[in-house]
N, C-alpha and C positions, 0 to 999 in steps of 0.2 A: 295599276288602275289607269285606264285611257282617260288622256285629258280633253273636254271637250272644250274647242275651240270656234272660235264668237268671232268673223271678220266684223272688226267696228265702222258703222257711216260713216263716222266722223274723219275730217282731212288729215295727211299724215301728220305728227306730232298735237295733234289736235286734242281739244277733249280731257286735257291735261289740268285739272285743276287748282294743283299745287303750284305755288311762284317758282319760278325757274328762271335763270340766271342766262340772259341771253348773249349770242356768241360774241358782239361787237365791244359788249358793255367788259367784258373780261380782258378782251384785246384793249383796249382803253387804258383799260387801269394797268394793265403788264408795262403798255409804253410810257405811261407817266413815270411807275415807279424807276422806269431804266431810264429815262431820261433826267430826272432829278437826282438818283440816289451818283449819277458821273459825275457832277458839276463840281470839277474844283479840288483841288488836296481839302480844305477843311469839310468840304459834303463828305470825301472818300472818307475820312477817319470818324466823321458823325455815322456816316450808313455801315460802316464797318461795327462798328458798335451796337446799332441800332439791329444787324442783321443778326449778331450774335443769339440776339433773343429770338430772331424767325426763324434759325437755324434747325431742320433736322435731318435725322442721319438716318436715309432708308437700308443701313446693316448691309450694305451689298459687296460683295467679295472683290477688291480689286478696285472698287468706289465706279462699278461701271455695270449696265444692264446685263443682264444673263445672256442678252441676244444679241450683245457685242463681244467681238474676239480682243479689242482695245478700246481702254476710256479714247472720250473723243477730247480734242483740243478746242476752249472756244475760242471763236474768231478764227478758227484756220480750219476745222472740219466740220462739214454738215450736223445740225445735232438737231435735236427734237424736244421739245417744253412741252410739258401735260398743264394745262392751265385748270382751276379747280375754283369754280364757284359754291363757297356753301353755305348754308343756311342752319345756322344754329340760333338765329334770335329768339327762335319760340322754344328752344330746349335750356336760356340760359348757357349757351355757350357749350352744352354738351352732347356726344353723341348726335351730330351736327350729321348732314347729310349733302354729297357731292351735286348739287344742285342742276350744275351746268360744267361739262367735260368740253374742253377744247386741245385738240393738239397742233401746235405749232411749230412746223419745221423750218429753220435758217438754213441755209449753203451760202457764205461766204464768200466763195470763188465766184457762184455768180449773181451773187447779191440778191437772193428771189427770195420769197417766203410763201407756205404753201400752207392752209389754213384745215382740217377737218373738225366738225361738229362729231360729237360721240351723244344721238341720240340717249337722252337720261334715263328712258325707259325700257332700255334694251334687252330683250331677257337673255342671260348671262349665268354659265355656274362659275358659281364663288366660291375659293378653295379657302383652305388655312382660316377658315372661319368659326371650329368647333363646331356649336351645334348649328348655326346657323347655314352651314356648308349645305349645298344646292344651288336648283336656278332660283334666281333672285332678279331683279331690276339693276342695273347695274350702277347704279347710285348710291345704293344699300351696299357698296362694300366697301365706304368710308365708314359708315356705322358699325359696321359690324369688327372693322379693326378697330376701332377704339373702342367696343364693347367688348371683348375677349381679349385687349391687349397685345395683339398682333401692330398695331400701329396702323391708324386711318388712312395715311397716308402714303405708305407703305403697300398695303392692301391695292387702293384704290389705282395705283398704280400699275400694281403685275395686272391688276384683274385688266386694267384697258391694254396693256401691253399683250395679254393672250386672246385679246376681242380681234385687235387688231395686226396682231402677230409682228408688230414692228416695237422695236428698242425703244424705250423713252428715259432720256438722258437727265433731263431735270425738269423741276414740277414747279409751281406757284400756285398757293392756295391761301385764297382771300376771302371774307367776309363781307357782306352787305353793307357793315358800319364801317368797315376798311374805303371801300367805294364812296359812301356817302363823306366819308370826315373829308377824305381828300380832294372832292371836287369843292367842301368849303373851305379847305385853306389853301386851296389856287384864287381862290377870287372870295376874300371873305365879304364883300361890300355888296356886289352886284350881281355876283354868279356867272354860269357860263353863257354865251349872248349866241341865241340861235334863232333862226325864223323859222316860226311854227306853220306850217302849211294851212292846218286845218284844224280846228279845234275839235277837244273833246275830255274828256275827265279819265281819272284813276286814281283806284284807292292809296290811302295812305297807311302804308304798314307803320307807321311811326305813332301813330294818330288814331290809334282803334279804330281804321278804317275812313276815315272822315276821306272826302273827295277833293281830289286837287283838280281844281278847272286849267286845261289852258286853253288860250283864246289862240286863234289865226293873228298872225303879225310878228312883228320882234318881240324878243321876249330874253330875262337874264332868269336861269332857272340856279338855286342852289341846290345841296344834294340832293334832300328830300324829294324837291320835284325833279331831278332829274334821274331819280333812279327811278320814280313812277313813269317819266316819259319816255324810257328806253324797256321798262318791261309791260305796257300795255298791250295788249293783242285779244283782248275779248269785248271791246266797245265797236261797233257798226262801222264805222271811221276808220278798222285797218284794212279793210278791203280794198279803200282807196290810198290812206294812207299808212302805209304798212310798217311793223315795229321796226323791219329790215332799213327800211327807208328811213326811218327815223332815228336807229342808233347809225347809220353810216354820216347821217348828219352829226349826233353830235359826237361821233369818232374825230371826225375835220373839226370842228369848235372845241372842243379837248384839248387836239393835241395844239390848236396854233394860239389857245390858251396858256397851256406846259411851259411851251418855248419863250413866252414871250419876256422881254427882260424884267417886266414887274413880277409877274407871279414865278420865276426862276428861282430867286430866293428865297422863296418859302421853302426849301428843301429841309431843310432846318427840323420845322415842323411834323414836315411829310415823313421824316425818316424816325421820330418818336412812332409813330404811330405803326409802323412797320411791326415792331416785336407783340403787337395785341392783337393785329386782323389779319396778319399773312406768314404763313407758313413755307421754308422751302428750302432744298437742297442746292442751292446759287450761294455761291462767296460774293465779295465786293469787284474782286477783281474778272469774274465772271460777266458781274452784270452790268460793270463797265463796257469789257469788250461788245456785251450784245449792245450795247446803248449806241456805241461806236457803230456798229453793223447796220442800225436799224437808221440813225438817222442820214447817212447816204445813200437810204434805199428808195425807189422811188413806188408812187400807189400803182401803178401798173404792173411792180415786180411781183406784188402780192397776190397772189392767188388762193379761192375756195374751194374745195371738193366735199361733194355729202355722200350719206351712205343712204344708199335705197332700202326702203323696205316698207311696211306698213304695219299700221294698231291691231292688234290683234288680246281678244277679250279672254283668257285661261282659268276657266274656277273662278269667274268672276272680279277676274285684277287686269288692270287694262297693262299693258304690254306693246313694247315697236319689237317686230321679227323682223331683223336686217334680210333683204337680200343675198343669197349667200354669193351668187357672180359678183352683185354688186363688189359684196364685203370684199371677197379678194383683190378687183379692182381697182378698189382703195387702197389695200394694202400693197400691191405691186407699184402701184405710185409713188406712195410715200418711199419706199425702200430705193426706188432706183432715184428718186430725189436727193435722196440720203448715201448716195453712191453703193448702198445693198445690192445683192443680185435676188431676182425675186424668189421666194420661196418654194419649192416644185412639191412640196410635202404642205402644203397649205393647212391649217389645221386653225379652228377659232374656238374658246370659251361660248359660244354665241349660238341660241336656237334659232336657225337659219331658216328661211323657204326652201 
C-alpha cells in the first residue's frame, strides 16, 4: 500500500507534544554523575557498589560494538556514550520510552568532545522486536525491548547505532526523578542559583499539572523547577528566550554548583540513588577515567553537530525524515572523530529524503 505523506507547517522538531528530554539537561546530569561518583577512595568503593545495581550487560560478543574490530580503552582511545532520557513516570516505571537520544563522543588525545542530538521522532526500522518489527519512531525501540524481552536498552542501542552507522561503546540511561533528586541533593536549602532572563511559566509534572511561575532576576530553582525550566519550549517567551539558551545556562550553574566544595560531599547521597534512575554498561573505573577526561577539558573543546531533516505527517503519525546527505555527513564526522575511516557502503536503519 503507498503511504501518503503530509509535509508538516510546523518548524523542525516542532509540534511534538509529548515531553521530551532536552539535549543540555542530559549532558548535565552525565557530568555531575562523573564528577561525583570520582571523588575520593571512599566515593569509589560507595559508587562501586551503588553501580552494581545500574549495571547492565548489553550480551555483546567480546564486551565491544559489532562495528568495532577491538574494545576501546577508556581514557586512552576515542569512544562514544549513547545518553538516554526516559520517561517512564506515567507507566510506573514500565515499558518506559527513550525520550531524548544523545550521543557523545570523547578523543582523549585531543581532549575534544563532539555532541549529536538523535531526533526522537525519526522514522527508523526496528529489528529483533517480534511483532512489533517495522518502521517505528525510533524512541519506541526502548519499549519494544523491554516488551518482548530482547532488553530496552540493548535494542535502543543497535537501533541508533544502525541510524547512524557508527559504534556506540557505552550508554547511560536516566530517569526524570534520577535528574530531579540530584539537582536536590546538590543544594538541598536553596537549589541551583541562575538568572532568569525573562519570565514565564511551565507545567508541573509533579503537580498534576499546576504552573511553576518564574520571574526575570536571580532565582535558586530546585528540581522540580528546574526541570520545568530546562524543558519549556511552548510559552511565547522561547522565541526570545530560548530553551537552548536556557539549558546552556543552567549547564554553567550545574556544573560550578557539582564542583564546588560544599555540595562535593554529597556524593554519598547521589551514588544511592544511582541503582533506581540510571542504567548502564560503565564500571567505576571507567567512569573515573571519563570524569578525569572531562574535567580538563575546556567549553570550546566541545562541540555540536545536528542531523538535517524535516516533520513529516505518514498515516496520520507525525514523523522527522532525516536528510539522507545530511545523515551521512554526520556519520562520516563522528567516525573520523573517532579515528574510523569513513564508511564507502553507507547504509542507515532510517526513512531518508
Amino acid at each position: 500500500m503507498v503511504e501518503s505523506r503530509v509535509v508538516s507547517r510546523r518548524q523542525r522538531h516542532g509540534g511534538n507534544k509529548k515531553r521530551r528530554w532536552p539535549r543540555r539537561l542530559l549532558i548535565v546530569l552525565l557530568i555531575i554523575v562523573l564528577i561525583v561518583i570520582a571523588y575520593g577512595v571512599y566515593v569509589y568503593y560507595k559508587a562501586d557498589s551503588a553501580l552494581n545495581d545500574s549495571q547492565v550487560d548489553l550480551g555483546r560478543s567480546g564486551g565491544k560494538s559489532a562495528l568495532r574490530d577491538a574494545a576501546v580503552r577508556i581514557g586512552k582511545d576515542p569512544i562514544s556514550i549513547l545518553i538516554l532520557g526516559i520517561e517512564n513516570y506515567s507507566t510506573d516505571g514500565q515499558n518506559g520510552r527513550a525520550d531524548s537520544q544523545i550521543l557523545v563522543t570523547v578523543n582523549p588525545k585531543t581532549n575534544k568532545m563532539k555532541i549529536v542530538t538523535i531526533p526522537r521522532d525519526s522514522r527508523v526500522q526496528i529489528n529483533h522486536a517480534g511483532q512489533y518489527t517495522g518502521m517505528h519512531k525510533i524512541n519506541a525501540a526502548y519499549t519494544y525491548g523491554d516488551l518482548t524481552g530482547y532488553g530496552a536498552d540493548k535494542l535502543q542501542v543497535e537501533t541508533v547505532e544502525k541510524m547512524l552507522d557508527v559504534p556506540i561503546d557505552k550508554f547511560v540511561a536516566v530517569d526524570f526523578d534520577g535528574f530531579r533528586d540530584i539537582v536536590d541533593i546538590l543544594s538541598p536549602n536553596k537549589g541551583i542559583k541562575i538568572n532568569i532572563k525573562q519570565g514565564f511559566y511551565e507545567k508541573d509534572i509533579y503537580n498534576h499539572g499546576k504552573r511553576i511561575y518564574f520571574q526575570a532576576g536571580p532565582a535558586h530553582l530546585n528540581g522540580e523547577q528546574a526541570l520545568a525550566f530546562v524543558r519549556m519550549r511552548k510559552r511565547a517567551v522561547n522565541a526570545t528566550y530560548s530553551r537552548d539558551e536556557r539549558q546552556r545556562q543552567f549547564l554553567r550553574a550545574v556544573i560550578n554548583q557539582a564542583i564546588s566544595a560544599r555540595t562535593i560531599f554529597k556524593v554519598g547521597a547521589i551514588t544511592d540513588i544511582l541503582g533506581k534512575h540510571v542504567d548502564t554498561n560503565l564500571d567505576a573505573n571507567e567512569i573515573y577515567a571519563l570524569e578525569r577526561q572531562y574535567s580538563s577539558m575546556k567549553k570550546s573543546s566541545i562541540k555540536t553537530t545536528n542531523i538535517g531533516g524535516q516533520n513529516e505527517n505518514i498515516n496520520g503519525v507525525d514523523y522527522f525524515i532525516p536528510d539522507g546527505q545530511s545523515l551521512q555527513n554526520v556519520s562520516n564526522k563522528l567516525r573520523k572523530f573517532l579515528n574510523l575511516r569513513p564508511d564507502p557502503n553507507f547504509s542507515t536503519n532510517a526513512d531518508t529524503q
